[in-house]
C-alpha positions in Angstrom: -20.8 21.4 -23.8 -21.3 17.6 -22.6 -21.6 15.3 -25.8 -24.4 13.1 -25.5 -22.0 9.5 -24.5 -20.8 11.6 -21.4 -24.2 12.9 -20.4 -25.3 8.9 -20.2 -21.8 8.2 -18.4 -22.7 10.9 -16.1 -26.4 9.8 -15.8 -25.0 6.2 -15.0 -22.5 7.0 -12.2 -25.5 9.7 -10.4 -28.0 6.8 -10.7 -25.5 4.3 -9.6 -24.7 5.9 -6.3 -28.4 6.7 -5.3 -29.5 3.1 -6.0 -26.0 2.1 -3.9 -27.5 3.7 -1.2 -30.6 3.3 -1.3 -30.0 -0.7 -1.4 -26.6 -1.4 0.3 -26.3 1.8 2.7 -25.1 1.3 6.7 -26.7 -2.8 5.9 -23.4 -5.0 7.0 -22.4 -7.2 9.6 -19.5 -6.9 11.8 -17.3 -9.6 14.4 -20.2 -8.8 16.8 -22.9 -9.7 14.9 -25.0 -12.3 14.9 -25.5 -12.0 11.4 -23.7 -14.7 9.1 -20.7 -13.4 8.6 -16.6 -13.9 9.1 -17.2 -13.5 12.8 -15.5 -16.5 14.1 -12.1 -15.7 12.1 -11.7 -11.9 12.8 -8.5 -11.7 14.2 -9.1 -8.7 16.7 -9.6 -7.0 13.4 -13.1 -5.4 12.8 -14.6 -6.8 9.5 -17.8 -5.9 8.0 -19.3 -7.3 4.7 -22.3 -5.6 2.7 -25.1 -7.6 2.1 -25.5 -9.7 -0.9 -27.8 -7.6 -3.7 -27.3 -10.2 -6.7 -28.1 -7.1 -9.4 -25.5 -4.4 -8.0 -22.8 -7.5 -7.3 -23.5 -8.8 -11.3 -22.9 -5.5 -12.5 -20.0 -4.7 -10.3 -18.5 -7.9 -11.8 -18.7 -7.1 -15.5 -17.1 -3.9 -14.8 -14.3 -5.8 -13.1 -13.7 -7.8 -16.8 -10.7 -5.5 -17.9 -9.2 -6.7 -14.3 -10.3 -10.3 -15.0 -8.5 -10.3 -17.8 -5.3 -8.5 -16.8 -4.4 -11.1 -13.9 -5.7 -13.7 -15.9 -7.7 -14.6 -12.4 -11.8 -14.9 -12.8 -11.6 -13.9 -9.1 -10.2 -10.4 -9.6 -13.5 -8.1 -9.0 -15.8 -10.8 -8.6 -17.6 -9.2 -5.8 -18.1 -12.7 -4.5 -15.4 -12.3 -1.3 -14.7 -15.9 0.3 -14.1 -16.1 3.9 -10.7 -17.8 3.2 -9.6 -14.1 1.8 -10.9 -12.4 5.0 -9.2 -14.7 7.2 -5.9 -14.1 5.6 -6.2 -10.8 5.0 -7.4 -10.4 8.5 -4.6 -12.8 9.5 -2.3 -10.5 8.4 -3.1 -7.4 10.0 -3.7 -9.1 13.2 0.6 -10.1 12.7 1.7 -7.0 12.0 -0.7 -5.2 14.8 -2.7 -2.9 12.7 -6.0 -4.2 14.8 -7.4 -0.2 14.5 -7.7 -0.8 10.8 -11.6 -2.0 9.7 -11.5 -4.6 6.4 -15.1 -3.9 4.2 -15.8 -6.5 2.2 -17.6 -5.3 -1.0 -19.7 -2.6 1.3 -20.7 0.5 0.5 -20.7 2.3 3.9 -20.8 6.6 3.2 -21.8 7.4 6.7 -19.8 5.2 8.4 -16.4 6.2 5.6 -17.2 9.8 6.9 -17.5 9.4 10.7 -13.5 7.6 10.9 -12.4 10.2 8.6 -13.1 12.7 11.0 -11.9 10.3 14.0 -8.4 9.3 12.5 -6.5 11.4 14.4 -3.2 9.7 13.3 -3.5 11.9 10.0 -3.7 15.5 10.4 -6.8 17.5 9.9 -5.6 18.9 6.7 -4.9 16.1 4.9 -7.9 14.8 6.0 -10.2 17.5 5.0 -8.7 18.6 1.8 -7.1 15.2 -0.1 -9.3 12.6 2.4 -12.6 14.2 1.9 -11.9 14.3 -2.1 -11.3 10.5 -1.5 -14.5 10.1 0.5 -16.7 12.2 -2.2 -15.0 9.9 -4.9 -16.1 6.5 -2.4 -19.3 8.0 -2.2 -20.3 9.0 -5.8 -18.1 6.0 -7.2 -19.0 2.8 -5.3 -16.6 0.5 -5.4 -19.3 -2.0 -5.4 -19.4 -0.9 -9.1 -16.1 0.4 -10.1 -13.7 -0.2 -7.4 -11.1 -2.7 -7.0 -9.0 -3.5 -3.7 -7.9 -0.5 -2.0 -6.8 0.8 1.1 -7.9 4.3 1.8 -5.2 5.5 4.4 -7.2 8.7 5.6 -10.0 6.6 7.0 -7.7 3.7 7.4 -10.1 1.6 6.1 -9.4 -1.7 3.8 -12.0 -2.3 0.9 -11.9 -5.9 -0.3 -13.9 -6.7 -3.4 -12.0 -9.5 -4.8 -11.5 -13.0 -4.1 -7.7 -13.0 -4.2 -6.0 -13.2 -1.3 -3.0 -11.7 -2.8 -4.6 -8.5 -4.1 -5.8 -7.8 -0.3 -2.9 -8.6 1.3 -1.2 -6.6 -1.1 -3.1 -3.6 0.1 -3.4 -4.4 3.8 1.0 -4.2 3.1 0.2 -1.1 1.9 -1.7 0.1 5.2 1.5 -1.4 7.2 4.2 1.3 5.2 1.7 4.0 6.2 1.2 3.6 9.7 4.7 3.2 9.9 5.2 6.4 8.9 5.5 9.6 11.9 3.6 11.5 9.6 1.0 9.3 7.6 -1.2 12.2 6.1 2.1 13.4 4.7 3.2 10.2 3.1 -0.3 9.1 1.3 -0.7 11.9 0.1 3.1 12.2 -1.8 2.1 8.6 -2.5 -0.4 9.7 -5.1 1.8 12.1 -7.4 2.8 10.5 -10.6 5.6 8.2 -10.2 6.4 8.3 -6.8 3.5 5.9 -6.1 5.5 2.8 -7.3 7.6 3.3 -4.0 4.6 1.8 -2.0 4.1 -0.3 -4.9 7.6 -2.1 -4.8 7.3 -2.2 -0.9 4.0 -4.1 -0.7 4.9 -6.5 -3.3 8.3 -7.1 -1.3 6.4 -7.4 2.0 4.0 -9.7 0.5 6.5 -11.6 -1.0 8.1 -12.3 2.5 5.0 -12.5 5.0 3.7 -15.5 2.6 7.7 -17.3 2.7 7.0 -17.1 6.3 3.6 -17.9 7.2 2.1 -19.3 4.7 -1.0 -19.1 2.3 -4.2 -20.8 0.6 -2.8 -20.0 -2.7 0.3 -21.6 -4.5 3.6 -19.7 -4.9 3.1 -19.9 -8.2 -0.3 -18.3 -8.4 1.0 -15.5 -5.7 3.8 -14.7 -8.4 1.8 -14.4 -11.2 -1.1 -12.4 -8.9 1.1 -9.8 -7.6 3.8 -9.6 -10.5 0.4 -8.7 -13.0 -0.6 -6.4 -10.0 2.3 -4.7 -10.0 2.9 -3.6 -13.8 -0.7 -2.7 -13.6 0.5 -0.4 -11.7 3.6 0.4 -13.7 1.2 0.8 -16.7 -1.2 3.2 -14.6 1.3 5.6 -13.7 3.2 5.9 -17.2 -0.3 6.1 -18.0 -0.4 9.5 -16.0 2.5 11.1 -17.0 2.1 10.0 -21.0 -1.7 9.5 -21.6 -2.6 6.4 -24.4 -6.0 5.7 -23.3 -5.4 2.8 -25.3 -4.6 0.6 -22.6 -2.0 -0.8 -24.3 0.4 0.1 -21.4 -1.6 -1.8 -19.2 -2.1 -5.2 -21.4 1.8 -5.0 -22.1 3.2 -4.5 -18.2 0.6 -7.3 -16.9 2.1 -9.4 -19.8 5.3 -8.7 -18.8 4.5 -9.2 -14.8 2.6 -12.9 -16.1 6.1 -13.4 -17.7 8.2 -12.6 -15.2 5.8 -14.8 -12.7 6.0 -17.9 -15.3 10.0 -17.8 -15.8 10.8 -17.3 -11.4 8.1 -20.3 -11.5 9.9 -22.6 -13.5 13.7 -21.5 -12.2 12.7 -22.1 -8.6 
């Protein structure tokens, strides 16, 4: 028996995804385009960007608040993607050669998710069917125009940005670096999503981050890349303690980005 609060939730998320793509559905621009769009700093790498629907974009940002408030960054989930966060986020896959991988910025693109998932041949057909088509129905019926944050979705190999922080896309586009790394890709995302084991991409990204920004460079301040990616990271601490000892208090989560802020202020002020 479904109790009335999770036959609205339920209503919600159905009505959600038909209005997604009734309104944002296959309507993007891409480095071809003539459309406005990040065209003239792509990179090599393929970027599209949904078009701006001010209703779906101001809801998608309230449901980012938790997010807001856990980095302590307004930009987290803002839906409101700044061509400065393409360009280093394309930037950076364009250095480390992943040119095959397409950035979305806050798009909702079903059709278009589907057709690489069958063409990503670097991941074997049953990964791709079985965990990556769970992945797509979850992209699908749970936009990430609404609910998502920044992701990269390695059996599509497709990077979804949605927040205008370059660390949190860079972060994830580090991610898509370990996987293709990998011989056997399919193999490795998929352990990468037991309970746990995840923080091993976790710790590698922020490492890699870490570094490619010592080297090269960013718009943001050391200071604010600390504090980004430390808060990130025991997010993800919190998320995965989370799954092994349920709270659903989200305590775990407010303590470990506390702890990541703290960590961030006290390297900050010995460096």
């Amino acid at each position: 028996m479904i109790s009335s609060p999770n036959k609205a939730l339920c209503f919600f998320v159905v009505a959600s995804a038909a209005m997604l793509s009734l309104a944002v559905a296959q309507e993007s621009c891409s480095c071809d385009s003539s459309l406005s769009c990040d065209s003239h700093q792509c990179y090599g790498v393929r970027v599209e960007r949904g078009q701006p629907r001010p209703l779906i974009d101001a809801m998608g940002w309230v449901v980012g608040i938790p997010a807001k408030l856990l980095l302590w960054d307004r930009r987290a989930e803002n839906h409101a993607v700044s061509r400065t966060t393409v360009d280093e986020v394309a930037g950076y896959l364009q250095h480390r050669g992943l040119h095959d991988t397409v950035v979305r910025v806050n798009q909702y693109a079903p059709v278009d998710e589907w057709r690489r998932l069958v063409a990503n041949k670097d991941v074997g057909a049953g990964w791709r069917y079985t965990v990556g088509s769970a992945k797509w129905l979850q992209y699908t019926l749970l936009p990430g125009r609404l609910f998502g944050s920044d992701e990269y979705n390695p059996y599509t190999n497709s990077l979804y940005l949605y927040s205008d922080v370059p660390t949190l896309g860079l972060a994830e586009a580090a991610y898509a670096k370990d996987v293709r790394e990998q011989s056997h890709p399919g193999t490795y995302a998929t352990v990468q999503t037991l309970p746990i084991v995840a923080m091993w991409h976790e710790t590698k990204a922020t490492g890699e981050v870490l570094q490619y920004v010592s080297l090269h460079g960013s718009s943001e301040q050391i200071a604010d890349i600390r504090h980004d990616l430390y808060a990130r990271y025991g997010i993800a601490v919190a998320g995965e303690m989370s799954r092994v000892l349920p709270d659903g208090s989200g305590a775990f989560e407010v303590l470990a980005a506390a702890s990541g802020h703290g960590l961030a202020a006290y390297e900050n002020q010995s460096k």
